[in-house]
C-alpha positions in Angstrom: 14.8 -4.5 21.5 16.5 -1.6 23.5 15.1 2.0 23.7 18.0 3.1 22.0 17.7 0.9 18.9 14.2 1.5 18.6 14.7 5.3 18.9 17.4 5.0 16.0 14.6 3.0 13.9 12.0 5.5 14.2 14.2 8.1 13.5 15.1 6.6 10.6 11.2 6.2 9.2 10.5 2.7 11.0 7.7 1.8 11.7 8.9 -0.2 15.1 6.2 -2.1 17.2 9.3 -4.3 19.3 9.4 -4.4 23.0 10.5 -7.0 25.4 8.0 -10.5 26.2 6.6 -10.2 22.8 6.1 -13.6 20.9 5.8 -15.0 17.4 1.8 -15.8 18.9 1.2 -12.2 20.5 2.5 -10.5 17.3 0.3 -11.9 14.9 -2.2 -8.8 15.6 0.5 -6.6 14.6 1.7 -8.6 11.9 -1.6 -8.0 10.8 -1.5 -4.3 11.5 1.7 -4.1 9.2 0.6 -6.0 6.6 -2.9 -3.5 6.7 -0.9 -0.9 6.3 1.2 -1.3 3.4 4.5 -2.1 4.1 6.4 -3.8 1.4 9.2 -4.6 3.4 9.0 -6.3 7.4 11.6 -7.7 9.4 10.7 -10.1 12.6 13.0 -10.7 15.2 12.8 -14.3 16.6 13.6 -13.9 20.0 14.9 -16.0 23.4 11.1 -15.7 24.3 10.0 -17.9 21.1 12.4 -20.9 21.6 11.4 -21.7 25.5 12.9 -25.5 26.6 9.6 -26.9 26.0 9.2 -25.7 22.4 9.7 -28.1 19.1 11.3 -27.3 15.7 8.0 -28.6 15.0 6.0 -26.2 16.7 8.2 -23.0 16.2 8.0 -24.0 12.4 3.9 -24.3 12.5 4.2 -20.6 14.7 6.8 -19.1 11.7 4.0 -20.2 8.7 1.1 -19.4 10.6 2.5 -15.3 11.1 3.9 -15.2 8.0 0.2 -16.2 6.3 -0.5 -12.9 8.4 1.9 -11.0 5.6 0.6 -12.2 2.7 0.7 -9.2 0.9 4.0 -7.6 1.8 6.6 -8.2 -0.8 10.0 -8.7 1.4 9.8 -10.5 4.9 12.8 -10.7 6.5 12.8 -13.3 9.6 15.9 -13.0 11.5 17.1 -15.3 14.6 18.8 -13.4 17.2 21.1 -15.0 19.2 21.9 -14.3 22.5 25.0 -13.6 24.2 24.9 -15.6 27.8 27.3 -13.0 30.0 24.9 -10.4 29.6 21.7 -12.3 30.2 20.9 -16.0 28.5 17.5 -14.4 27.4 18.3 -11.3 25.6 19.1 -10.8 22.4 22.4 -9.2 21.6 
């Protein structure tokens, strides 16, 4: 997520905890954090840094359930997959 966008979010009443090297496995505490605090409606970002060469559909489906156990009680989870746009950088999402 770049400064910029995450700027726009907050302005806009977001609640944004994005920044670059996070994973679906470090986010789970604040998956946990957002799902304490109320939020009836979370999107998560699937990122370059979740599908590395040496991960399975398999195991990025297990990762995918296991957080979104962690938001149990919010109403509307949206789970987008960015992709990436390879003449900027292979790893950032566009």
């Amino acid at each position: 997520m770049t400064n910029s966008a995450r700027e726009e979010l907050t302005a806009r009443g977001a609640y944004v905890r994005a920044h670059g090297g996070m994973t679906i496995v470090l986010g789970r505490p604040v998956l946990r954090e957002v799902n304490q605090r109320g939020y009836e409606t979370v999107v998560v970002a699937l990122g370059g840094m979740d599908v590395a060469l040496d991960t399975t559909p398999t195991a990025l489906r297990w990762r995918v359930r296991s957080a979104l156990q962690d938001l149990v009680g919010v109403r509307c989870v949206i789970w987008l997959n960015l992709n990436t746009q390879p003449n900027v950088h292979a790893d950032w999402p566009q």
